[in-house]
C-alpha positions as CSV (number, residue, x, y, z in Angstrom):
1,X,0.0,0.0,0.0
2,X,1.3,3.6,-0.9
3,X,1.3,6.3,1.7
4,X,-1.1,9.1,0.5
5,X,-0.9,11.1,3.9
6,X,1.2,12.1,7.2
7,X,-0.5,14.5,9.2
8,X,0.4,15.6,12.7
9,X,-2.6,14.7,14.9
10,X,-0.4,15.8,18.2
11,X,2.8,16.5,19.8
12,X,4.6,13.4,18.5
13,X,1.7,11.8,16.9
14,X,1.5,11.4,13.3
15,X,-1.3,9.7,11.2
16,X,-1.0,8.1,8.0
17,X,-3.4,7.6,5.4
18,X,-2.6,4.4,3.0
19,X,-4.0,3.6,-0.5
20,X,-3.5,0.7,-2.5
21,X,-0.7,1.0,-5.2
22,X,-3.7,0.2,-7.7
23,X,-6.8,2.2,-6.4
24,X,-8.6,-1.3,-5.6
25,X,-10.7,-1.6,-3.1
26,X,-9.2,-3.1,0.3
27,X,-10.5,-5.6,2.6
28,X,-13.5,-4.5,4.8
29,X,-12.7,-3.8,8.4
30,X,-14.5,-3.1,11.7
31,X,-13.9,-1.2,14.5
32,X,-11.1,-2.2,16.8
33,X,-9.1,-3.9,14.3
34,X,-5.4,-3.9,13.5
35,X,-3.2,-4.1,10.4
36,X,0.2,-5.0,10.1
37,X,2.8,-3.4,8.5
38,X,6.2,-4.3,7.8
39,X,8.3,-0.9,7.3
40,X,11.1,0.0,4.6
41,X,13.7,-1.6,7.7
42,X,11.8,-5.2,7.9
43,X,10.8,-3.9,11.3
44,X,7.0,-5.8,11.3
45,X,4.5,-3.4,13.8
46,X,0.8,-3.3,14.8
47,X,-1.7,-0.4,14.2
48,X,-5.3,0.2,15.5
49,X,-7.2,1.5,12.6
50,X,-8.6,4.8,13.1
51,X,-10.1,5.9,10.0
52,X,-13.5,6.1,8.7
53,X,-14.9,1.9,7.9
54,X,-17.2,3.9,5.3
55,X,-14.2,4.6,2.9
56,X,-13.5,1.2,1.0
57,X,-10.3,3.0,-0.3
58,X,-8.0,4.0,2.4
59,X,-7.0,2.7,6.0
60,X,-5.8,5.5,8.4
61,X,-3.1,4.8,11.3
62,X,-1.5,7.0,14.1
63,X,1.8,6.3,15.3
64,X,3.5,7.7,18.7
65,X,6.7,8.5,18.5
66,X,8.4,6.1,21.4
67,X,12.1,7.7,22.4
68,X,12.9,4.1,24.1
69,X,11.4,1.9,21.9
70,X,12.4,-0.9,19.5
71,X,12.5,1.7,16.4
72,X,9.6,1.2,14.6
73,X,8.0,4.6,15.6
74,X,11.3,6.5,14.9
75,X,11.7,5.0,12.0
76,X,7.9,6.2,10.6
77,X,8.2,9.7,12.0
78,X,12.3,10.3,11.4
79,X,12.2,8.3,7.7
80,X,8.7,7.7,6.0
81,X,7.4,9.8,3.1
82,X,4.4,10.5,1.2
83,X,4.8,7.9,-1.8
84,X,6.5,5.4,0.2
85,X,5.0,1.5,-0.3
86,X,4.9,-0.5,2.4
87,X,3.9,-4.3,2.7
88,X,0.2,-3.9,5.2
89,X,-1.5,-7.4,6.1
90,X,-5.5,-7.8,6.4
91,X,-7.6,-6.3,9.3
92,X,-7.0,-8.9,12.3
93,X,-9.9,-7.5,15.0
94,X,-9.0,-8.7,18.7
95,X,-10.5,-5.8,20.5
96,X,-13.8,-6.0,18.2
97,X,-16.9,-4.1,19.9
98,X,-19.8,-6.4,20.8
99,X,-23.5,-5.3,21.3
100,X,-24.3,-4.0,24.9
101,X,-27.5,-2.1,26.1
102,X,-24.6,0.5,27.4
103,X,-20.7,1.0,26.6
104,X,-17.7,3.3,28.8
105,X,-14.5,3.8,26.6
106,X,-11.3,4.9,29.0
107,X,-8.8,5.6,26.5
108,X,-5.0,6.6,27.6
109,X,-2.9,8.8,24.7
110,X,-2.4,7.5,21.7
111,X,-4.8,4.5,23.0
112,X,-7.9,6.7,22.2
113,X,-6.9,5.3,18.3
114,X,-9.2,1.7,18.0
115,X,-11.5,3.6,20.3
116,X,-11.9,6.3,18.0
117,X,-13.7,4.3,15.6
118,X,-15.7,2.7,17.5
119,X,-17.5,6.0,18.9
120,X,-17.8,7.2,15.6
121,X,-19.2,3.7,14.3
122,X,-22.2,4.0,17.6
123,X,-22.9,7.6,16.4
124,X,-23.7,6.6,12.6
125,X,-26.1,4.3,14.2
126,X,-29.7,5.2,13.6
127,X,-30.6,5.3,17.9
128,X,-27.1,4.6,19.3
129,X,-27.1,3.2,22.3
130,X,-25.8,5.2,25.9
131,X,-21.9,6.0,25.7
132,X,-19.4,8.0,27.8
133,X,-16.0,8.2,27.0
134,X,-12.9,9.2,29.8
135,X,-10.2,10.4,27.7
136,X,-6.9,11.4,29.2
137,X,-2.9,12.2,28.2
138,X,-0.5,14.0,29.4
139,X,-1.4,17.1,28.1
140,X,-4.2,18.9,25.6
141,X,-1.5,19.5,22.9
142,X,-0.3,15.6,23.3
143,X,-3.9,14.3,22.4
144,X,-4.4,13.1,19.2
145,X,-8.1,13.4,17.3
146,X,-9.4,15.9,19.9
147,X,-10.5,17.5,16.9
148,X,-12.8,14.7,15.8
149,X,-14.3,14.2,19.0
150,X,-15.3,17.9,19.7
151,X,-19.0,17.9,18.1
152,X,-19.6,14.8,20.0
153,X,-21.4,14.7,23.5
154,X,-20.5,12.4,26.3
155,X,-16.8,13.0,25.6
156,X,-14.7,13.7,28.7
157,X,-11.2,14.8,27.6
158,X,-8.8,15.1,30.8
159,X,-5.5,16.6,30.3
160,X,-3.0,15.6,33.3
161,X,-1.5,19.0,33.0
162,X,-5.0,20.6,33.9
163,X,-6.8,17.7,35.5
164,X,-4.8,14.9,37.0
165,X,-5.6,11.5,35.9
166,X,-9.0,10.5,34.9
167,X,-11.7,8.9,37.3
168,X,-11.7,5.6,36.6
169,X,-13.0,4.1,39.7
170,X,-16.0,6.8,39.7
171,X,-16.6,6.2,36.2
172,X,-17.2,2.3,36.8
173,X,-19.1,2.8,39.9
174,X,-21.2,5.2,37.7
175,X,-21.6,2.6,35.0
176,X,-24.9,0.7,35.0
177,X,-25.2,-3.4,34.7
178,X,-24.3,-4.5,31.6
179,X,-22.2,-2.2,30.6
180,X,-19.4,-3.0,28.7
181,X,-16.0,-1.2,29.4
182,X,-13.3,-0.8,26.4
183,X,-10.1,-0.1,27.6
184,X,-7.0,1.2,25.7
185,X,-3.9,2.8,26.9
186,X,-0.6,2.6,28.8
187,X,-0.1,-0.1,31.2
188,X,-1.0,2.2,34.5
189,X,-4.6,2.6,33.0
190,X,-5.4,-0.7,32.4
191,X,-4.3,-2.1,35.6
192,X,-6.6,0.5,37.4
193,X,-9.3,-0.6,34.9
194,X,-8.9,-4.2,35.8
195,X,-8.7,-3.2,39.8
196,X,-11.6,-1.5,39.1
197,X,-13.7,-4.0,37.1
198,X,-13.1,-6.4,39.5
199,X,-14.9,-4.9,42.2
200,X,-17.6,-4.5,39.6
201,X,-18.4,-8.3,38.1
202,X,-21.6,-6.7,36.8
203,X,-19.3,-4.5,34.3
204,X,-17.5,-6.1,31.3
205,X,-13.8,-5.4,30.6
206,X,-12.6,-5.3,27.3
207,X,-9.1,-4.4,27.1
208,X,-6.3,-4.0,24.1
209,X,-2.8,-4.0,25.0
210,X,0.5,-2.1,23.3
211,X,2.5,-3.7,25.6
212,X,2.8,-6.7,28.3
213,X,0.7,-7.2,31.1
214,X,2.8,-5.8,34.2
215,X,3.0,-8.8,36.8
216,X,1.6,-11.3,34.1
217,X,1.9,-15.0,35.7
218,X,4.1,-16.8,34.0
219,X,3.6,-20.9,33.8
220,X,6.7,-23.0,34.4
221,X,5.4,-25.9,33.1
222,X,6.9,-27.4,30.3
223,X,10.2,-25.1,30.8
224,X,12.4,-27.9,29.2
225,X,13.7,-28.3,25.6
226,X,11.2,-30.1,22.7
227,X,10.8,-30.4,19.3
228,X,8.6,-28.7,16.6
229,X,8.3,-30.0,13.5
230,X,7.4,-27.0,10.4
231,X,5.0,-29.5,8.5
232,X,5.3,-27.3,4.9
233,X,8.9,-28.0,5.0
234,X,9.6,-31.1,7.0
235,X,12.0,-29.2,9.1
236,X,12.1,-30.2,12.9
237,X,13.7,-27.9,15.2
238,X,15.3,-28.8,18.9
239,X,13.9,-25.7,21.5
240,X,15.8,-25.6,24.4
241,X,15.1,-24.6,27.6
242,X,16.5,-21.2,27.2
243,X,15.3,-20.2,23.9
244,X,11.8,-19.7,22.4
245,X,10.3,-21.3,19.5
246,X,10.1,-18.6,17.7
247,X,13.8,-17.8,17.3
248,X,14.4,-21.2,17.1
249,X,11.8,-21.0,13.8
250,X,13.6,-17.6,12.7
251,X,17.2,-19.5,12.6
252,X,15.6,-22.1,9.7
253,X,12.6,-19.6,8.3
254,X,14.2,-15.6,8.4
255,X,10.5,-14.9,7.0
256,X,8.6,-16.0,9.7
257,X,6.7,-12.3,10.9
258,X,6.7,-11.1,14.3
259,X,6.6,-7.6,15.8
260,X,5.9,-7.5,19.8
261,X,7.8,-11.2,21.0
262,X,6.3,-10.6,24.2
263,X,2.8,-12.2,23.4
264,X,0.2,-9.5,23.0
265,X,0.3,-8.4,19.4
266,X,-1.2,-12.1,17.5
267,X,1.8,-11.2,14.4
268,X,3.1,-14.4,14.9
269,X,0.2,-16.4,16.1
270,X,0.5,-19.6,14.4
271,X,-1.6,-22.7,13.2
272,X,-1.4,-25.6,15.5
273,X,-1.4,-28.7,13.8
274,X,-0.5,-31.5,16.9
275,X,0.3,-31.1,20.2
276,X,-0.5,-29.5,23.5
277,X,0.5,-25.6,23.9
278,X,1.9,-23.9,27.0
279,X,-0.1,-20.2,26.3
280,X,2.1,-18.0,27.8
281,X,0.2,-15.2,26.0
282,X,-1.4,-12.4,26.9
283,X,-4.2,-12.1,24.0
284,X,-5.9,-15.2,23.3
285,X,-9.0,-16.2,25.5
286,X,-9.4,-18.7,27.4
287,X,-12.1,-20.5,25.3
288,X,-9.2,-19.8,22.1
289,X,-6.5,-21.6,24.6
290,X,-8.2,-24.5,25.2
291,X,-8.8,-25.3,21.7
292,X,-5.5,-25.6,20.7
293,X,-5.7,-24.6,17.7
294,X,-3.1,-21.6,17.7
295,X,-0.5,-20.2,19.6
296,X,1.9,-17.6,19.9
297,X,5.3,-18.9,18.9
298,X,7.1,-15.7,20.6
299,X,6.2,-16.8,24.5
300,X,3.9,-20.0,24.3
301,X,5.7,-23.1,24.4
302,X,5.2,-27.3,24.5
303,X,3.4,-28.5,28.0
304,X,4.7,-31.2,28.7
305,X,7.5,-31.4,26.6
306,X,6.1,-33.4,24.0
307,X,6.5,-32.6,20.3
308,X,4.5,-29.9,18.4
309,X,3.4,-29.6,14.7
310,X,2.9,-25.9,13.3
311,X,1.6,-24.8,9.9
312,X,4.7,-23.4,8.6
């Protein structure tokens, strides 16, 4: 896909709109999904689409520029240019919005992005249900799409610089039953969200990660080495203890595509053909984990030991 647009949407935000190379239509999407793109460095990374699903043409992405990151952001923002082609997989939706007689979206910085469309997608709806949405970040001129959420009512932007940190806790305890929370931002937000939620069983948490679950359990079962076998090629490959299957794929298939490697992204969530998994993830459910059907090849691993088959 060709990049048609950057646009600063804040202080080290910047969106981009991208087309396809041939003006074809692109693959329908729905709010709360994700696309991958694989930069000009081979650097693979996750986006929340924030765009309008109306335009069959275009997909729109924001993009925080991270000073201690892994590059990827720096590399958009320092490098990336209007006319630039960039590889951009289907719509993947992890975070999709399900039908509740009532919804509360706490959204944290550039976390306000899948949350963004999902608002919008409620108010083109003919008599959209309740909605409140706690918006905060570190400051007004640090918010991105502020704009876009101006003619809307039941918006509740709270700058840290002239508000402290949103409500949370009064939020959830003002929430009715049934409600059903979506939660996106930096890790200190959604641990008060799940604190929160948790003294509220009536309330549904939804919640979409851009990095690790602080304090996430960690099995040790099945900590030893195994074998996986890479059925399209034949290939089997010894883990050991101290490595993880996906680097042990990566030294026999370079191609393989990850981004995150810490389990909450799904880029690398592969087909499980045999075998029982060891989720050590922190996306799939718990219905998806026990059907063994997938895992994440960057943190899962073999229970047991015994040997697993992957569709790769």
């Amino acid at each position: 896909m060709r990049v048609t647009q950057l646009r600063w949407e804040a202080a080290d935000v910047v969106s981009l709109v991208l087309r396809g190379v041939d003006g074809d239509r692109l693959p329908p999407w729905e709010p709360g999904a994700h696309v991958a793109v694989t930069l000009p460095s081979g650097l693979v990374r996750q986006y929340s689409l924030c765009g309008s699903v109306d335009d069959p043409f275009a997909y729109t992405i924001a993009v925080l520029l991270v000073g201690d990151g892994r590059g990827g952001s720096r590399e958009i923002h320092e490098r990336l240019r209007v006319g630039e082609v960039l590889q951009v997989g289907e719509p993947r939706n992890n975070f999709a919005l399900t039908e509740a007689p009532q919804y509360l979206f706490l959204a944290g910085g550039v976390g306000i992005t899948p949350i963004l469309s999902m608002v919008e997608s409620l108010m083109a709806q003919p008599d959209p249900p309740p909605w409140r949405l706690l918006y905060g970040g570190r400051s007004r001129a640090a918010m991105a799409f502020v704009d876009r959420l101006a003619p809307l009512d039941g918006v509740d932007v709270v700058p840290e610089d002239e508000a402290g940190v949103p409500d949370i806790a009064g939020a959830l305890a003002a929430s009715p039953p049934g409600t059903a929370v979506y939660c996106c931002g930096p890790p200190a937000m959604l641990a008060a969200a799940d604190a929160a939620c948790a003294r509220h069983p009536e309330l549904t948490l939804h919640v979409e990660r851009f990095s690790a679950a602080a304090g996430a359990p960690v099995t040790t079962a099945g900590d030893g080495a195994f074998e996986v076998e890479l059925a399209r090629t034949g290939i089997t490959v010894t883990v050991p203890e101290d490595m993880s299957v996906l680097d042990a794929v990566l030294a026999v298939d370079p191609e393989v595509a990850f981004s995150c490697a810490a389990g909450f992204c799904g880029t690398c969530e592969t087909k499980v053909l045999s075998g029982t998994v060891d989720h050590r993830d922190d996306l799939l459910s718990a219905d998806e984990r026990n059907t063994n059907t997938t895992m994440m090849i960057c943190v899962s691993r073999s229970r047991g030991g015994g040997k697993l088959t992957l569709d790769l």
